[in-house]
N, C-alpha and C positions, 0 to 999 in steps of 0.2 A: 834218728830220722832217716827215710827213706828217701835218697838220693834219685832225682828222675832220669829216666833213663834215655838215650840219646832219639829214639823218637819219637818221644814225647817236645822236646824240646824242637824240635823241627818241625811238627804241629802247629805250636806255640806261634812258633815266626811265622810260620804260613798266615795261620790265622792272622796276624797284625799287620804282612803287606796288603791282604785281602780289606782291610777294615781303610787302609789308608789309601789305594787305590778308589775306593767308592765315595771317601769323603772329596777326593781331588776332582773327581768327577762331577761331583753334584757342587761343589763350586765353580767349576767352569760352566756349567750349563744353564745358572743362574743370571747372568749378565744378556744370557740370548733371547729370553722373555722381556725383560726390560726394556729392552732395544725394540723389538715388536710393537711393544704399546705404543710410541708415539706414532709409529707409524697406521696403525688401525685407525686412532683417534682421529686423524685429520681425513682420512679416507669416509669414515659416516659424517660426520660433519657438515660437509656440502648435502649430503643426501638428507638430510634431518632439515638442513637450512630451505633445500628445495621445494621440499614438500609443506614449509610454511609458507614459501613465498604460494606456492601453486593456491593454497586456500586462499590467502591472504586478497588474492586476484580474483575470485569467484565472484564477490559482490558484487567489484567491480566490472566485471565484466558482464554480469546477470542484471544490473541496474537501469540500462537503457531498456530490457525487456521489461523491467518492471513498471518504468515508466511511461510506455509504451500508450496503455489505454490512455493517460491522460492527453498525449499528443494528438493521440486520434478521437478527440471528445472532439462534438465543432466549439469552438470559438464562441463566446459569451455576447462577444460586439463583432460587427461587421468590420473587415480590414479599411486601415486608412486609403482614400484616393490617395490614389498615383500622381503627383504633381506632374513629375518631371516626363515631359514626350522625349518617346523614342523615334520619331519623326523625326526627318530636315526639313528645315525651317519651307525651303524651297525646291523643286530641283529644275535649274534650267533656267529661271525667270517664271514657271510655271509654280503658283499656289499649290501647297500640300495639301489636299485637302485630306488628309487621315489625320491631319489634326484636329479634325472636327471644329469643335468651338471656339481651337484657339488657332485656326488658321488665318497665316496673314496674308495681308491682300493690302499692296501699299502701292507709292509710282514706280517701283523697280521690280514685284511682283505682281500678276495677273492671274485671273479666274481663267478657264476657258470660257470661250464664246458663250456657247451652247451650256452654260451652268445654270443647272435651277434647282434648290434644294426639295426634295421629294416630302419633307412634313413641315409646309408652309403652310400656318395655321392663322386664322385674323383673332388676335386677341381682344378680351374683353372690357377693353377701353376706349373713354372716348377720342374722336380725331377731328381734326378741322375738316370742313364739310370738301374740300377742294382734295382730300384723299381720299382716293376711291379704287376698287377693282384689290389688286395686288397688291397695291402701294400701303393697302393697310394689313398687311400677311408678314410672320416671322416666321422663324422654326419653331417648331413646339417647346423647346428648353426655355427659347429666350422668350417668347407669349406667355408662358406663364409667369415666368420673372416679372417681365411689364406690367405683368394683371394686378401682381403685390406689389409691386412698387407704386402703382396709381391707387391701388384702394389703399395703402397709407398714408399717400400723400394726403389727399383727400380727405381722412379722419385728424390728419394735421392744418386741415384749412388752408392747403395749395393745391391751388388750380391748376392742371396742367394736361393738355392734350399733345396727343401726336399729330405730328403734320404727314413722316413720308417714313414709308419703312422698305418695306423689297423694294428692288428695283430691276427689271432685268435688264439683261447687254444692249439689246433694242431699244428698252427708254431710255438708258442711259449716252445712247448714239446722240437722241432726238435731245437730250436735256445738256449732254455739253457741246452739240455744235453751237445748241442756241446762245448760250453763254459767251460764246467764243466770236459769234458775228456780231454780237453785241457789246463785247467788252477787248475783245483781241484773247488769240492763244494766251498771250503771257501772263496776262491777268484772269483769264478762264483759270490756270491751272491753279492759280493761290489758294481758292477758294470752290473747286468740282475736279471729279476725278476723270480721267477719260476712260473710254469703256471698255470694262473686263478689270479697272484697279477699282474699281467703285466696291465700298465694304456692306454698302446695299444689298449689293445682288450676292451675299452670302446669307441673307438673310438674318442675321443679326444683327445687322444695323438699325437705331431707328432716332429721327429727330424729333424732338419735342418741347415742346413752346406754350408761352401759359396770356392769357386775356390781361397780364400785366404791361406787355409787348405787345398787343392784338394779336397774339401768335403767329410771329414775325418770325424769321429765323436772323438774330440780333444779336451782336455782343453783349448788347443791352439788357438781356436776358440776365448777366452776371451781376447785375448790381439789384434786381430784384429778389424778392426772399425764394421764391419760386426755383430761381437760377441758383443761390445759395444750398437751399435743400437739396438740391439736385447733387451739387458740386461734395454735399457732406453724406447725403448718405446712399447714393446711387450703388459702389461699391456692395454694399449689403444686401442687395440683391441682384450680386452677380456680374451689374456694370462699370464702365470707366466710362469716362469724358474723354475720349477717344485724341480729341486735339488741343491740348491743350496750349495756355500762349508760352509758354517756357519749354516747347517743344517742337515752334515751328521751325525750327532748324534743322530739326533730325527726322518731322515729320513732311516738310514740304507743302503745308496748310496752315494756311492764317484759324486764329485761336475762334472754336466754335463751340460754345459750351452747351450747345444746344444738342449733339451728336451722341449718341449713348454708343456703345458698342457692348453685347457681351461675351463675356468671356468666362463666367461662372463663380460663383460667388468667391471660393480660393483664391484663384488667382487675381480677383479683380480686389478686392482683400489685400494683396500684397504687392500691386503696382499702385495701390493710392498710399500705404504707405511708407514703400519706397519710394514715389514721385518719381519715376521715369519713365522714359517713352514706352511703349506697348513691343515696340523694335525691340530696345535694348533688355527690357524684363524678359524677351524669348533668348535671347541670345545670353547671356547671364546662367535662365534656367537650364541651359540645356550644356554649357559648361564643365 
């Protein structure tokens, strides 16, 4: 056999550091990819998550537009009344009068002088013959009120007429001095207002009295069915009994169940039954 010869043999080795070099190689370079991946991984991650959240938000955010037309369709019913005034009660001792219907007028506040409501209308009922001119003239809200509250009484078989409804600053001078020379200040005020607190001359007042009293203006009133009807279902359209007798302490008026006042069917609705003064039902409301 033929012995190799010495460069051949140095070939040999060459070749086998060459083979062993390349495998040491590609096993160190193996660990530097591995290492890499986790790092990638978390770096798309958030970008992947992002762009779920991003859709995920679309609806939501596109929702209020889609909704949109139905917001702006009108309303099927009319908005409920506004109970509550944004009015003060008073300012000064001076009557608010923006509070329209529910303005108060008591002994510690006043009308001005010079007030006379501009749709003073004579409703279509009837009055004892000794009211005449003005005396039989409301606002328009509250004339038509009185009109249905008399044409049901009436289909109910109660009689019932008014005696005095406006009143201006002027009569109301000439109707409580008379009172007053005839009965003394102190007792004038129990029972009449002095002029400018008179709830007359807002023209929503009105008294009314029935041929079971000779159309008196009578406590007496109360014990007739007349005076009863009045007392249950006055509120339903729109009125209180303005003075009542479990009130003459907060009102400063002896009990006159004869006295309508309105104040609109709502509200008068929820001071009969709450039962308190027409004072404290504003003061309460506006709370």
């Amino acid at each position: 056999m033929r012995k190799p010869s010495f460069l051949m043999v140095c070939c040999a080795l060459t070749l086998t550091l060459v083979g062993c070099n390349i495998s040491e190689q590609a096993e160190t370079e193996q660990p530097t990819v591995s290492e890499q991946e986790p790092t990638t991984t978390p770096e798309e991650s958030p970008t992947e998550s992002t762009e779920e959240n991003e859709v995920n938000d679309v609806p939501e955010a596109e929702a209020p537009a889609e909704e949109a037309p139905a917001e702006e369709a009108p309303p099927e019913k009319a908005p409920p009344i506004e109970l509550v005034p944004t009015e003060p009660i008073e300012r000064d001792g001076q009557a608010n009068l923006a509070l329209d219907t529910l303005v108060l007028v008591n002994k510690q506040i006043a009308l001005p002088s010079g007030y006379k409501p501009e749709d003073l209308v004579t409703p279509n009922i009837d009055f004892v013959d000794s009211a005449t001119g003005e005396r039989r003239m409301l606002r328009q809200e509250a004339a038509t009120a009185v009109e249905a509250l008399m044409k049901d009484a009436k289909a109910a078989g109660i009689d019932l007429r008014g005696t005095s409804a406006f009143r201006s600053y002027d009569y109301q001078v000439q109707l409580f001095n008379a009172y007053v020379a005839r009965d003394g200040k102190e007792q004038a005020l129990k029972y009449s207002a002095p002029p400018g607190h008179s709830e007359h001359q807002t023209g929503l007042a009105i008294d009314i009295s029935s041929a079971s009293v000779g159309y008196q203006l009578t406590q007496g009133l109360e014990q007739t069915k007349e005076g009863k009807w009045l007392a249950d279902n006055a509120h339903t359209y729109g009125f209180i009994v303005r003075y009542q007798r479990a009130y003459e302490a907060e009102t400063g008026y002896m009990y006159e169940p004869w006295h309508l006042r309105y104040i609109g069917v709502e509200h008068a609705t929820n001071v009969h039954e709450m039962n308190v003064p027409f004072e404290q039902y504003l003061e309460q409301l506006m709370d």
